[in-house]
C-alpha positions in Angstrom: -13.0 29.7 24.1 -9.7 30.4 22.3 -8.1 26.6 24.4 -11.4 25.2 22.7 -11.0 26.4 19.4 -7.3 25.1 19.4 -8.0 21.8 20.9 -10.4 21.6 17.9 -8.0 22.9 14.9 -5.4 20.2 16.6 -8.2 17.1 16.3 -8.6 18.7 12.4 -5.1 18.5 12.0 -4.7 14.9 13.6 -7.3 13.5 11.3 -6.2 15.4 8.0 -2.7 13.8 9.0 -4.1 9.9 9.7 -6.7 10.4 6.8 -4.1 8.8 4.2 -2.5 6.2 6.7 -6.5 5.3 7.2 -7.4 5.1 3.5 -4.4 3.3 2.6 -5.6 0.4 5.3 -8.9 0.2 4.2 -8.0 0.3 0.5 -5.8 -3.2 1.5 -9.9 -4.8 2.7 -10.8 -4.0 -0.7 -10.8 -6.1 -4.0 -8.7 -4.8 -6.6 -11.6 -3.5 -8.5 -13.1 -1.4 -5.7 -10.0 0.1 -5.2 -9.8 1.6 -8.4 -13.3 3.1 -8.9 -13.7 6.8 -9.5 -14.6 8.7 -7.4 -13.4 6.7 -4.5 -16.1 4.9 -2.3 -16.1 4.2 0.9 -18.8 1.5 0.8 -17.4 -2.3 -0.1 -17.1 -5.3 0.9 -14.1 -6.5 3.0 -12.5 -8.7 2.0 -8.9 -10.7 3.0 -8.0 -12.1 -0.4 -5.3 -9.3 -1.0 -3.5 -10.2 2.6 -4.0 -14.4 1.5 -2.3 -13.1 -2.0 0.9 -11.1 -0.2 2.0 -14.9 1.6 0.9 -16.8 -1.3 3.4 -14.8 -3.2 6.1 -15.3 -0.3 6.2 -11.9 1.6 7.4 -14.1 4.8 11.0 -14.4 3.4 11.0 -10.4 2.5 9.4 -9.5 6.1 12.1 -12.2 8.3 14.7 -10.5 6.3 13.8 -6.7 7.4 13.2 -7.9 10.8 16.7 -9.8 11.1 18.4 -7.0 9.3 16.9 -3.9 11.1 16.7 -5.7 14.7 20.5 -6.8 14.9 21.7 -3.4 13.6 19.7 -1.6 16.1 21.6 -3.9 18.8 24.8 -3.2 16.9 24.1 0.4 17.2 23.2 1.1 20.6 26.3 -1.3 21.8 28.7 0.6 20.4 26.8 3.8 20.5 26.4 4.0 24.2 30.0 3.7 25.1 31.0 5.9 22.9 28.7 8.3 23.7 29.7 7.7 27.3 33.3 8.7 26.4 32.1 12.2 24.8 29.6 13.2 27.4 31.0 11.8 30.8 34.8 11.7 29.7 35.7 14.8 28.4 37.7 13.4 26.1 40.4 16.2 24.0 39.0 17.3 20.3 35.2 15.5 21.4 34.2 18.5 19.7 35.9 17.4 16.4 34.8 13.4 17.1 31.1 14.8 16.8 31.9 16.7 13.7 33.3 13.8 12.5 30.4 11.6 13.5 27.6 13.9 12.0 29.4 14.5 8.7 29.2 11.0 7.3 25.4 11.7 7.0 26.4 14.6 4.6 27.6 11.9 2.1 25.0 10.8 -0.3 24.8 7.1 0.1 24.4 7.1 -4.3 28.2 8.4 -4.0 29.4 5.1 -1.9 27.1 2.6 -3.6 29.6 2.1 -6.3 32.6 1.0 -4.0 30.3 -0.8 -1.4 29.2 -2.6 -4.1 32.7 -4.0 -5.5 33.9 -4.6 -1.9 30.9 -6.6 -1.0 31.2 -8.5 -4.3 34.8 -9.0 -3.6 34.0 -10.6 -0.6 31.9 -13.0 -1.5 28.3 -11.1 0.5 26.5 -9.7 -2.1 22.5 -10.8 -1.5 23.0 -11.7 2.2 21.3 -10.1 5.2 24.8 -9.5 7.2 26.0 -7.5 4.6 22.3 -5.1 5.2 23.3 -5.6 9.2 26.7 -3.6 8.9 25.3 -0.9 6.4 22.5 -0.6 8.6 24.7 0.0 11.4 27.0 2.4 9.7 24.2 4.5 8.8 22.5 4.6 12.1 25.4 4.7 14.1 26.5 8.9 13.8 22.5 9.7 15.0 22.6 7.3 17.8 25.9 8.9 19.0 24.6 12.5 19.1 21.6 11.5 20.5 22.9 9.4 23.2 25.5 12.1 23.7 22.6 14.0 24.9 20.6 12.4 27.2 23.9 11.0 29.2 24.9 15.1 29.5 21.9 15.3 31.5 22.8 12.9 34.0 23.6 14.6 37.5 28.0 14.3 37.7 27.1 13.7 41.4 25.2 10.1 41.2 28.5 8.9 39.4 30.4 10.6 42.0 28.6 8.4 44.6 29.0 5.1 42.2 32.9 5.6 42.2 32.7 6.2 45.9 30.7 2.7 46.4 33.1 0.7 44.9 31.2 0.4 41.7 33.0 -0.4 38.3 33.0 1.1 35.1 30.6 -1.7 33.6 28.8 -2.0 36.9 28.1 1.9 36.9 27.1 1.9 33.0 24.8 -1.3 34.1 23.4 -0.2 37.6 23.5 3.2 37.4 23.4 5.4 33.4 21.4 2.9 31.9 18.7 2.8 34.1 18.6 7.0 34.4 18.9 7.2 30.4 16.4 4.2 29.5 14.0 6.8 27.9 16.5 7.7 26.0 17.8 4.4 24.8 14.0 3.7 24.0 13.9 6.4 22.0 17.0 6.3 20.2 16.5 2.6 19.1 12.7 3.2 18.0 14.7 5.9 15.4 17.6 3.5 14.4 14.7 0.5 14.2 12.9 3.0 12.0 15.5 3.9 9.8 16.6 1.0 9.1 12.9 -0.7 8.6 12.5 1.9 6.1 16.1 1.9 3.7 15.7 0.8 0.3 18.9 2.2 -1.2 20.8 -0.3 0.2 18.2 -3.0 -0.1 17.1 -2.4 -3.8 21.2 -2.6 -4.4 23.2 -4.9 -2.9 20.5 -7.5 -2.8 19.0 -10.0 -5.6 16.4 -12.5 -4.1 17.3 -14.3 -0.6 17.9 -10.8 1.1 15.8 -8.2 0.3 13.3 -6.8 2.5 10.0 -5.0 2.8 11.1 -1.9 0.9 12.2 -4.4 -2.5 8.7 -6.2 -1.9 6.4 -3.1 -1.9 8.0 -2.1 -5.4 7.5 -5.1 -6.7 3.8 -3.8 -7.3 4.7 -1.6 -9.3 4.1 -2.8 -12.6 3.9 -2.0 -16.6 0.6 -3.4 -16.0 -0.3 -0.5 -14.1 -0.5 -0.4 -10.0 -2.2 -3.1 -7.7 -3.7 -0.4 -5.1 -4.9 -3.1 -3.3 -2.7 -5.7 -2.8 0.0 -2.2 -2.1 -1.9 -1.4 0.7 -2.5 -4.5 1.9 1.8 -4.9 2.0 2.4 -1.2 3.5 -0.1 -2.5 6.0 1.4 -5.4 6.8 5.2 -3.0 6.7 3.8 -0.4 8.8 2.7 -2.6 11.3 6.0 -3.5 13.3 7.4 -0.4 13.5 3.4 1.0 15.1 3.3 -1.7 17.7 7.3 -1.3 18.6 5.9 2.4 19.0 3.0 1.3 20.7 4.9 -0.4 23.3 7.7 1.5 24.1 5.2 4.9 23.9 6.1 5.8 27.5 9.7 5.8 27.4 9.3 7.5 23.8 7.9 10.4 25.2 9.9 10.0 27.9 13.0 10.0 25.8 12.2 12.6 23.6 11.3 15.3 26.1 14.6 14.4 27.8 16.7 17.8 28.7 13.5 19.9 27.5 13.2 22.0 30.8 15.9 22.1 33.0 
């Protein structure tokens, strides 16, 4: 009775979660008129002129450039996460203690205190409105989470499988390739679906250091907010449009997510 009663009370609390994630996609089949009425209905007719309107007023540019910028710094991230993480886990390296610390307290930084200088430099140089410049911030931001995180599944690896690596011949690269990778893919699943989310989802950056031919999904969904009011519709349409990369990345990496995530959880 009692593992009935809780399965029940978790379905509640499952569907009182999704219940705005559901509303907000069928508010984008509605015309802009439907979505407005008060009290809210739930009877309309569907329609796909909100979707047409988000293309017709050039989302493509906006969605390539979120795609481009939070793909490549999620490569970025794990490249030079992985060694490094290697290094602190495997290597035992003096102060690694110190190195995390280090790592961990960048995030303490408000990014509004570095915007200013990030700003100048990037102006300086010439990359102000370009999706590179989004690529490196990306990375920087991502790059202190991936560490730890990586940190933590290679700690679980068993000392004696590299033992027997070294004793094969194997190589450093060869036994990163062949052998850690391959034990810790959950984990590098898992670790990139977070860096891939983050990054999807920064507007700071976005709304700041770009103008018109780089700014991404984040810039675009504001753009409906207006002194005319709010387009509900043609919102929800765009956020579900936005959400939908990051759900089927999810969707398709969901084994090694969970996999990943419950990585070190009982020893």
């Amino acid at each position: 009775m009692a593992a009935r009663f809780l399965t029940t009370l978790t379905w509640f609390a499952g569907l009182l979660f999704f219940f705005p994630v559901f509303w907000m996609i069928i508010t984008g089949f509605k015309h802009e008129g439907d979505a407005q009425t008060d009290p809210p209905s739930l009877v309309f007719t569907p329609t796909l002129d909100q979707f047409r309107t988000l293309f017709d007023a050039g989302a493509g540019p906006y969605f390539l450039n979120s795609l481009l910028a939070a793909g490549m710094s999620t490569l970025l991230v794990l490249g030079l996460a992985v060694p490094a993480a290697y290094a602190l886990a495997i290597r035992s390296l003096p102060r690694a203690k110190d190195v995390l610390f280090f790592f961990i307290s960048t995030k303490m930084l408000p990014v509004v205190a570095v915007i200013v200088p990030i700003y100048v430099i990037a102006g300086r140089l010439g990359v102000l409105d370009n999706v590179w410049t989004l690529v490196v911030l990306y990375t920087a931001m991502n790059l202190p989470i991936a560490v730890w995180m990586m940190r933590s599944f290679l700690m679980e690896v068993p000392r004696e499988v590299l033992e027997a690596a070294a004793m094969d011949g194997a190589s450093l690269v060869q036994t990163m390739r062949r052998v850690l990778l391959p034990m810790v893919a959950p984990g590098l699943a898992a670790t990139a679906l977070i860096c891939l989310i983050f990054a999807w989802n920064e507007f700071f950056f976005s709304i700041n250091v770009t103008a018109s031919q780089a700014a991404t999904v984040p810039v675009f969904l504001v753009g409906f907010m207006t002194s005319e009011g709010l387009f509900w519709a043609q919102m929800s349409a765009a956020a579900t449009l936005a959400s939908l990369p990051v759900v089927l990345a999810g969707w398709a990496a969901q084994k090694q997510l969970v996999r990943g995530l419950s990585m070190g959880a009982v020893k």
